[in-house]
C-alpha positions as CSV (number, residue, x, y, z in Angstrom):
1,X,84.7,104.4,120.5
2,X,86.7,107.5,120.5
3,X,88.4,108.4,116.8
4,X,92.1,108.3,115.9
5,X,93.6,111.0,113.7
6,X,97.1,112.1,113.3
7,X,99.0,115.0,111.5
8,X,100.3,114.3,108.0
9,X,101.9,117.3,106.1
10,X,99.7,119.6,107.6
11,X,96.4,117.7,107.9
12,X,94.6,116.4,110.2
13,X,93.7,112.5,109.1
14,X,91.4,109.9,110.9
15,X,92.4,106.5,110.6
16,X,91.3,103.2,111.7
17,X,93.5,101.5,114.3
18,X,95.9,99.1,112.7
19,X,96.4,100.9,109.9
20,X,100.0,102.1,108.4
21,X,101.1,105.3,107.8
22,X,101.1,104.2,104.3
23,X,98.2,103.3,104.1
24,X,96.5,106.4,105.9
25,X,98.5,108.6,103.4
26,X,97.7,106.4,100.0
27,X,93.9,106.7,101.5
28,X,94.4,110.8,101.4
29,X,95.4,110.6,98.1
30,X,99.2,111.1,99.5
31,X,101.4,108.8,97.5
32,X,104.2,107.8,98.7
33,X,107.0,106.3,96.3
34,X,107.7,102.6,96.8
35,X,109.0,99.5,94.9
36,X,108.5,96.9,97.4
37,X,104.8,97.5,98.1
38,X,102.0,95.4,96.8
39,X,98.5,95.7,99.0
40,X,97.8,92.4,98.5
41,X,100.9,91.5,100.5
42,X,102.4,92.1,103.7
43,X,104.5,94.7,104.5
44,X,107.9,94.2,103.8
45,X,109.9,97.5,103.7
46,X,112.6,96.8,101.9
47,X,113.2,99.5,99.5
48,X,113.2,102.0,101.8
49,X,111.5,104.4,99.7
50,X,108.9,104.9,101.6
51,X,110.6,106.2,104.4
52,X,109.2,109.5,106.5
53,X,109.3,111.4,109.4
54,X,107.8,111.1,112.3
55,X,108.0,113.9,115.1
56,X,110.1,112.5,118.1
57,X,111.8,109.7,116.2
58,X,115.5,110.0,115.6
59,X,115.5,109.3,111.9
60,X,113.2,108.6,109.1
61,X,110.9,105.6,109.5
62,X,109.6,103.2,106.4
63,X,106.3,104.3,106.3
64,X,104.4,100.7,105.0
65,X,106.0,98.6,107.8
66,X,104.9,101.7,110.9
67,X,101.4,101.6,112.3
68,X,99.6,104.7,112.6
69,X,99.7,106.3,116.1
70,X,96.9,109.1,117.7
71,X,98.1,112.5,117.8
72,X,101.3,111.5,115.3
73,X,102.9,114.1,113.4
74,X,104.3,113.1,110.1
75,X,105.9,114.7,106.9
76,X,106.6,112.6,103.7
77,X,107.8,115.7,101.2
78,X,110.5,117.5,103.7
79,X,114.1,118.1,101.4
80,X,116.0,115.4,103.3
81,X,113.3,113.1,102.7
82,X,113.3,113.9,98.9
83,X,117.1,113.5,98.8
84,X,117.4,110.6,100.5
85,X,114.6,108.7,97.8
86,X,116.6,110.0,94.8
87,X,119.8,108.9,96.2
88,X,118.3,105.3,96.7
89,X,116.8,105.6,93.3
90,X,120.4,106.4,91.7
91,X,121.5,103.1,93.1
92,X,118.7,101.2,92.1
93,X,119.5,102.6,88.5
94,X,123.1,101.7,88.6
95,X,122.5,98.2,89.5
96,X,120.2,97.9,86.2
97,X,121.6,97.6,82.8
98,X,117.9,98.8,81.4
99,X,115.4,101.7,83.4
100,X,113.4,101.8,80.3
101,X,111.2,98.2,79.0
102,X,108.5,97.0,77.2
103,X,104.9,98.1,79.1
104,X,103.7,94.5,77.8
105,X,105.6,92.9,80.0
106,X,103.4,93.6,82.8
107,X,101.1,95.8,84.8
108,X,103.7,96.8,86.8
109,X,106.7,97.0,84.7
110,X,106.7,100.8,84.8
111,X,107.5,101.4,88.4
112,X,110.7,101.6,88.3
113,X,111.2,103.8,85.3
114,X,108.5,106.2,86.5
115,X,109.7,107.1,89.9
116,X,113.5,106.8,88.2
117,X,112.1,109.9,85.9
118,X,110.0,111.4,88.4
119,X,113.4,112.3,90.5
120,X,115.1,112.8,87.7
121,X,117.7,110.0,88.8
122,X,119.1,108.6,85.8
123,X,122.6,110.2,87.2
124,X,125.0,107.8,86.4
125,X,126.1,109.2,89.8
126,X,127.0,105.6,90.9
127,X,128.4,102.7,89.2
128,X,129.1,99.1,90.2
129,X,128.3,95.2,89.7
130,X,125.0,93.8,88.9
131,X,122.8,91.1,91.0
132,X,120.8,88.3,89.0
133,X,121.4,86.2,86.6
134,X,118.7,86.5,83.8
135,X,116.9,82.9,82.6
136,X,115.7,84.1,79.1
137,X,116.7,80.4,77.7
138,X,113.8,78.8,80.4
139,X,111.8,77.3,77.6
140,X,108.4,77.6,79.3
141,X,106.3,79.6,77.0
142,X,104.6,82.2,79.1
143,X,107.1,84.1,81.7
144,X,110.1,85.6,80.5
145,X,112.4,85.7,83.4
146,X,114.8,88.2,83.1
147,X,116.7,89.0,86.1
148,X,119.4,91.4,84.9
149,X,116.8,93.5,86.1
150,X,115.7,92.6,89.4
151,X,115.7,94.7,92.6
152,X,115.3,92.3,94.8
153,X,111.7,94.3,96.3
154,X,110.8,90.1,96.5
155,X,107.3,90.8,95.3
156,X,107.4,87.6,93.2
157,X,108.3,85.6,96.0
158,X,105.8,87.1,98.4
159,X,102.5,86.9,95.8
160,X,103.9,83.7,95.0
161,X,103.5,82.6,98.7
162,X,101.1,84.5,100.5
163,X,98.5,85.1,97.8
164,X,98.5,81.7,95.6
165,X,100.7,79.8,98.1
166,X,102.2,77.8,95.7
167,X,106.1,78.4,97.2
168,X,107.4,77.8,93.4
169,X,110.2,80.4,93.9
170,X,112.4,81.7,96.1
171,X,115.5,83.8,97.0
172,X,119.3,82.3,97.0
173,X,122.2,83.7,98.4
174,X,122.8,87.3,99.9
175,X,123.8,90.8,98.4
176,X,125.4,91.1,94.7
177,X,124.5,87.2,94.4
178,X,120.7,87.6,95.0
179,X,119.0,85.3,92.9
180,X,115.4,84.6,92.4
181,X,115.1,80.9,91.6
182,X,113.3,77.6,92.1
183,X,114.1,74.9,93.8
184,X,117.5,72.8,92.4
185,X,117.3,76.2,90.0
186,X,115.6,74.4,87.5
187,X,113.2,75.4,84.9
188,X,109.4,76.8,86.0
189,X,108.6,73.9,84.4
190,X,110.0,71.6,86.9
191,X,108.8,73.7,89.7
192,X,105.2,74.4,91.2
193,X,104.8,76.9,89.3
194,X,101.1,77.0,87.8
195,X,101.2,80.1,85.7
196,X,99.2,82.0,87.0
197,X,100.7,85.2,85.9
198,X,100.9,86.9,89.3
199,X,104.5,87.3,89.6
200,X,105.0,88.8,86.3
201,X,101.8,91.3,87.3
202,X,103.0,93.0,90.6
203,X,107.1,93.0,89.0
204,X,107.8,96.8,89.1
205,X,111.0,96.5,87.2
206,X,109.8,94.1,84.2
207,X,112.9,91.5,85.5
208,X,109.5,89.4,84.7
209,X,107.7,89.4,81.6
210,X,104.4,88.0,79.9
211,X,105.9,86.2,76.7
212,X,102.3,85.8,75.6
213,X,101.1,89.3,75.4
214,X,104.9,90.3,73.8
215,X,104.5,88.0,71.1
216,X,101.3,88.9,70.4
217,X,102.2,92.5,69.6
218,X,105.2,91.4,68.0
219,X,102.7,89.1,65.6
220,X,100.4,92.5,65.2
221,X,102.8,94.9,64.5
């Protein structure tokens, strides 16, 4: 079977058919920024962050939702590219009273506040309301739920679904109103929820937290 290989800043990359340009770059040690992405999941594109160009395309493309093509040519570092990511970042910053939590709140939680550093987009160039409502008074003991600081990337929802397809949560309403929830919006207790941590562990923002390892270094320190 004959190979497949595109052009990706430069370099010449062979790839397997069906894979995404993400993918082909992430395997060439080219990382390309992104909030929304999980590989466990599938790809959703939502952020936008991971959006490049592709020679003979009119605009940039999002890079995890675009299957790799023989003989493409892409480039993921060009300046409008670069722009373009920190100006999505600055609005992503503004929307969140907090850029900077607690690592214990999940494997994750970082994301935002590394890539938020990384292009140097803590700006205060924009300014406007907030979406989410935080649940920090759900009195289940292990996930802190606080949505002040979601994104709305909907990894939660996705893992939820796709990888333990339990279907305990879900997204409400539309724009400023977004809302993470469960169904009636009543506690994770009342929900199928079983626990299992994976929300909380692919959350790039922290919005969701692990109460049990907080505690814990609370108790140490």
């Amino acid at each position: 079977m004959q190979s497949s290989a595109l052009t990706l800043d430069g370099e010449y990359i062979s790839f397997t058919p069906g894979e995404t340009i993400y993918e082909v770059a992430a395997r060439a040690g080219q990382m390309i920024p992104s909030l929304c992405y999980d590989p466990r999941l599938d790809p959703f594109g939502g952020c936008r962050l991971c959006v490049v160009h592709v020679k003979g395309l009119r605009g940039p493309v999002a890079s995890c939702t675009t299957k790799a093509v023989n003989e493409m040519v892409v480039e993921t570092l060009d300046e409008e590219i670069e722009r373009l990511r920190k100006t999505l970042l600055e609005m992503v910053a503004s929307e969140n009273p907090r850029i900077d939590v607690d690592p214990l709140r999940g494997y994750a939680s970082q994301e935002l506040t590394t890539l938020v550093d990384r292009y140097g987009a803590r700006t205060g160039r924009f300014a406007g309301s907030h979406s989410g409502h935080s649940k920090t008074d759900d009195p289940n003991p292990f996930i802190l739920r606080d949505y002040d600081l979601c994104i709305s990337c909907y990894r939660c929802v996705r893992v939820c679904a796709e990888q333990e397809g339990d279907y305990a949560i879900s997204v409400m309403n539309r724009g400023f109103h977004t809302q993470i929830t469960t169904e009636f919006n009543n506690p994770l207790k009342q929900s199928a929820c079983t626990f299992c941590g994976q929300c909380v562990q692919t959350c790039p923002t922290g919005a969701l937290g692990d109460k049990k390892a907080m505690r814990f270094a609370t108790e140490r320190s």
